[in-house]
TIKE-849729 format. One record per residue (C-alpha): residue number from 1; residue in one letter; chain; x, y, z. Coordinates in nm, 3 decimals. Example, Ala and Ser with C-alpha at 12.3 -4.5 7.8 and 13.67 -1.06 7.14 Angstrom:
<pts>
PT    n  res  chain        u        v        w
PT    1    A      A    1.230   -0.450    0.780
PT    2    S      A    1.367   -0.106    0.714
</pts>
This chain:
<pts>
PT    n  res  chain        u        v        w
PT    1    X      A    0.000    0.000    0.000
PT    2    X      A    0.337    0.250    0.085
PT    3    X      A    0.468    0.190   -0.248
PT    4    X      A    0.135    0.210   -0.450
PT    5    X      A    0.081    0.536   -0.247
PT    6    X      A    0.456    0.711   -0.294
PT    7    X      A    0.361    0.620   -0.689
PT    8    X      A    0.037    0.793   -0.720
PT    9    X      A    0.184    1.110   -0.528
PT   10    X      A    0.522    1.081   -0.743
PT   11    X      A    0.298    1.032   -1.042
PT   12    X      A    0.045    1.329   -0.915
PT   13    X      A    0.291    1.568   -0.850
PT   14    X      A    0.501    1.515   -1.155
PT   15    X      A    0.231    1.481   -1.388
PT   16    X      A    0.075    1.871   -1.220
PT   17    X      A    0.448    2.005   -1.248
PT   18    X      A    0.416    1.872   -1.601
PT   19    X      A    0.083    2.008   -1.713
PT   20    X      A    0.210    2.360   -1.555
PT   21    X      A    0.482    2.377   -1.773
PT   22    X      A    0.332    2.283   -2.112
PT   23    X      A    0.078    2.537   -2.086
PT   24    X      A    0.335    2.791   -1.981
PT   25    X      A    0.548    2.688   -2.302
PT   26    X      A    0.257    2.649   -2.489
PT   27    X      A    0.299    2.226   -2.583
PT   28    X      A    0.006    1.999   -2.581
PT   29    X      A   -0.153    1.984   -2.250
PT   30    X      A   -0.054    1.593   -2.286
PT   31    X      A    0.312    1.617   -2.446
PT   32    X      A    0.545    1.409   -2.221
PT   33    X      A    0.217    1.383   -1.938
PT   34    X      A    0.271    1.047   -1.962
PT   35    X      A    0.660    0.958   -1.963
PT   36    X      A    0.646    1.222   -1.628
PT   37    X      A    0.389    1.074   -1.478
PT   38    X      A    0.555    0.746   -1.496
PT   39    X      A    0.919    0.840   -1.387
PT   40    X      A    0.752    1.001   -1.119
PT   41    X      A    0.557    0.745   -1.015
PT   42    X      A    0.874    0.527   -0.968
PT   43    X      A    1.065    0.819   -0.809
PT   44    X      A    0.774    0.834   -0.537
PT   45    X      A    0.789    0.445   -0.487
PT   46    X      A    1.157    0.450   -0.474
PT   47    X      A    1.099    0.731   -0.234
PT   48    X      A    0.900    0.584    0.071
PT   49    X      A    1.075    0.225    0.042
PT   50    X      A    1.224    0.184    0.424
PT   51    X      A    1.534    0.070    0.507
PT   52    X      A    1.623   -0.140    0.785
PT   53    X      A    1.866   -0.039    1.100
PT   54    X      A    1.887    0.367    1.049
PT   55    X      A    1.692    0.625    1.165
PT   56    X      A    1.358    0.654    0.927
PT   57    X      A    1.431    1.052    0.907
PT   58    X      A    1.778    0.897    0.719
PT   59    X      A    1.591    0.653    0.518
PT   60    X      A    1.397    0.926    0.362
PT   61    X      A    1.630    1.152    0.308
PT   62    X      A    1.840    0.853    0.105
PT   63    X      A    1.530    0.703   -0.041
PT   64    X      A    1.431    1.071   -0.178
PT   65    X      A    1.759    1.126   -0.352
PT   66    X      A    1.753    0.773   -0.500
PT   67    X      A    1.407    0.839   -0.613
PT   68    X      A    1.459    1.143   -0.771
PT   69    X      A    1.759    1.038   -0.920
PT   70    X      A    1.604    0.738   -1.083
PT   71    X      A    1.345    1.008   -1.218
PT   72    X      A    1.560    1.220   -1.354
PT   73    X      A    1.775    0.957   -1.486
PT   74    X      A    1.456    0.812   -1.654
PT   75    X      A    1.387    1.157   -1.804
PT   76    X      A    1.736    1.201   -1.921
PT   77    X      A    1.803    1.497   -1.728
PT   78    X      A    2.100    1.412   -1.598
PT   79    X      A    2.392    1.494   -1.819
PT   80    X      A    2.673    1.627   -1.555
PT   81    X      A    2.803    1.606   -1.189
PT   82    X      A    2.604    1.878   -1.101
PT   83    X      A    2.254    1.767   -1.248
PT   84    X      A    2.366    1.467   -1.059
PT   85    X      A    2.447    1.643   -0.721
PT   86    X      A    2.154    1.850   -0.770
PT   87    X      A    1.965    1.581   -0.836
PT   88    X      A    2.024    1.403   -0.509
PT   89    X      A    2.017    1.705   -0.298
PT   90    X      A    1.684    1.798   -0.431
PT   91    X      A    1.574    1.413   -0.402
PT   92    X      A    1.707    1.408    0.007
PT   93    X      A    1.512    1.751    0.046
PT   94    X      A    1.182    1.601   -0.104
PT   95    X      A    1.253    1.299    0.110
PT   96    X      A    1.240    1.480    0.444
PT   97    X      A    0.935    1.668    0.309
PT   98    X      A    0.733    1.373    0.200
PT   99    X      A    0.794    1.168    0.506
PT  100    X      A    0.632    1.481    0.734
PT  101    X      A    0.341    1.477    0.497
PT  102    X      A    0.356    1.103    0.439
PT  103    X      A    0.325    1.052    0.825
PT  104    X      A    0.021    1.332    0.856
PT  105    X      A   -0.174    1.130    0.582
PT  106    X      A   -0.133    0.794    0.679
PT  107    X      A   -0.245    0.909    1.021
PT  108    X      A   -0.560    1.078    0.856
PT  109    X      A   -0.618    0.768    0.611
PT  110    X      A   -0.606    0.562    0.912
PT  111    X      A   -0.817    0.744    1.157
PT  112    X      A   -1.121    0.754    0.810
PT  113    X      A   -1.068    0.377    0.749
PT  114    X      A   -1.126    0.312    1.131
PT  115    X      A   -1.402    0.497    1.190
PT  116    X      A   -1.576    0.310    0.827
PT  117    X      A   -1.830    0.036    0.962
PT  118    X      A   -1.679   -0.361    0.797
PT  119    X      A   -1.935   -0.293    0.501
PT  120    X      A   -1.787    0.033    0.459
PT  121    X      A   -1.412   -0.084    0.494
PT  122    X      A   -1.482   -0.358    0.247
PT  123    X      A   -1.641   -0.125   -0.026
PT  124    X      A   -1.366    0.123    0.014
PT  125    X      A   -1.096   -0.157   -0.044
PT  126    X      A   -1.291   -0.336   -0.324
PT  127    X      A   -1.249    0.018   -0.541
PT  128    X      A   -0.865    0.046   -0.530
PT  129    X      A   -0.690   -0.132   -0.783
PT  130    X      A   -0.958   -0.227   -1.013
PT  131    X      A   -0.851   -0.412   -1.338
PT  132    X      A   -0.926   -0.701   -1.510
PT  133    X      A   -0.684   -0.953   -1.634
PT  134    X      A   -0.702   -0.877   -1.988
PT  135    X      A   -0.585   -0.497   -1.935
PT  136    X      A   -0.326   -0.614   -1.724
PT  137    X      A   -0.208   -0.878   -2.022
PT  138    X      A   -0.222   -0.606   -2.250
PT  139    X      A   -0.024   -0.314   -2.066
PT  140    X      A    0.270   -0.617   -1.908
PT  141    X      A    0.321   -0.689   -2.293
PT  142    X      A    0.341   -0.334   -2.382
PT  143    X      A    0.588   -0.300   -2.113
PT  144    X      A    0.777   -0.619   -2.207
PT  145    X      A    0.824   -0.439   -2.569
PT  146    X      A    0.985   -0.155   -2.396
PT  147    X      A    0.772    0.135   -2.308
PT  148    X      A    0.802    0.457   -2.478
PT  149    X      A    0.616    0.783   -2.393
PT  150    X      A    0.407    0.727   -2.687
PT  151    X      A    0.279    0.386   -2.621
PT  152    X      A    0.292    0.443   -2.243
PT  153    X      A   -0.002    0.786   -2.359
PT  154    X      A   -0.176    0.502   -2.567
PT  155    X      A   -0.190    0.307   -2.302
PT  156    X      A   -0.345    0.601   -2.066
PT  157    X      A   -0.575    0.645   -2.307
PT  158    X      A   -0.700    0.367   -2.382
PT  159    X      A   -0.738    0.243   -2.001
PT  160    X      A   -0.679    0.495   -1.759
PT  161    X      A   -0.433    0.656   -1.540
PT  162    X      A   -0.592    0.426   -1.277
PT  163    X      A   -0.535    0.099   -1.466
PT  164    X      A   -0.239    0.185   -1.571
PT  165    X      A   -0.090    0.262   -1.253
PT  166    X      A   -0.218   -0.082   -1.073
PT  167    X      A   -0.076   -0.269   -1.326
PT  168    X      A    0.279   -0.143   -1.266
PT  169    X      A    0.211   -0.134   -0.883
PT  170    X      A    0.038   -0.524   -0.958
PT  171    X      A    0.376   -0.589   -1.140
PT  172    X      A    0.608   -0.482   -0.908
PT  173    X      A    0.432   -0.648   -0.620
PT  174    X      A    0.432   -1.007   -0.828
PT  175    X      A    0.842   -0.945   -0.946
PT  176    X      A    1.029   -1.206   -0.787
PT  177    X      A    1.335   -1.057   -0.595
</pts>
């Protein structure tokens, strides 16, 4: 649920970031939307994986930079030692700052889910992550081909951000390590 939730805020926040600046430089609304979303998505996954034995304040802060590294790596932004630097000290930054607000949500999700009745708990669970096994086929093969922004928007608009996203987050949960 961490991991699935660190994705749709990477993805959320990129994605908004993303829209911003395509209007501003007047692009498509959708040019890129979709190769953003995704290497945000993983950056925000990356981001709120914990790590064993330090402090979780550390974790964070590590698990940020490594998330938006692997984002900006993904984007191809990262052409020198200082993109990389910045890169990590940006990523450590957003760490810290998504752990506080990480910490005040999960506390809020929590205290909502609790105070849901069983029926209530039940219907709220049965709505996240809905996709059927055919669309799941269908975007694993797509990302067996190798994704690429424009099949990655095909597949967004043919499904759905929401389909789309629990398939990766259905993937990555069913990867053997």
């Amino acid at each position: 649920m961490t991991l699935a939730i660190g994705f749709a805020v990477g993805a959320l926040i990129s994605g908004v970031i993303k829209l911003y600046n395509n209007r501003k430089r007047g692009k498509p609304w959708y040019s890129g939307l979709a190769i953003s979303m995704l290497a945000g998505g993983v950056g925000g996954a990356i981001a709120v994986i914990p790590i064993p034995g330090i402090n979780a304040w550390a974790a964070a802060a590590i698990t940020g930079a490594a998330g938006n590294l692997v984002y900006k790596l993904i984007l191809g932004q990262v052409k020198s030692i200082k993109d990389l630097v910045v890169a990590i000290g940006v990523g450590a930054t957003a760490g810290i700052l998504g752990k506080a607000a990480g910490d005040l949500l999960t506390k809020g999700v929590s205290k909502y889910f609790g105070s849901l009745t069983r029926a209530g708990q039940k219907s709220f669970l049965s709505h996240i992550g809905r996709i059927t096994n055919r669309q799941l086929t269908v975007i694993r093969q797509a990302f067996k081909k190798g994704l690429t922004p424009k099949i990655l928007t095909d597949l967004v608009k043919k499904y759905g951000w929401d389909v789309v996203v629990s398939s990766v987050v259905s993937s990555t949960a069913a990867a053997p390590f």
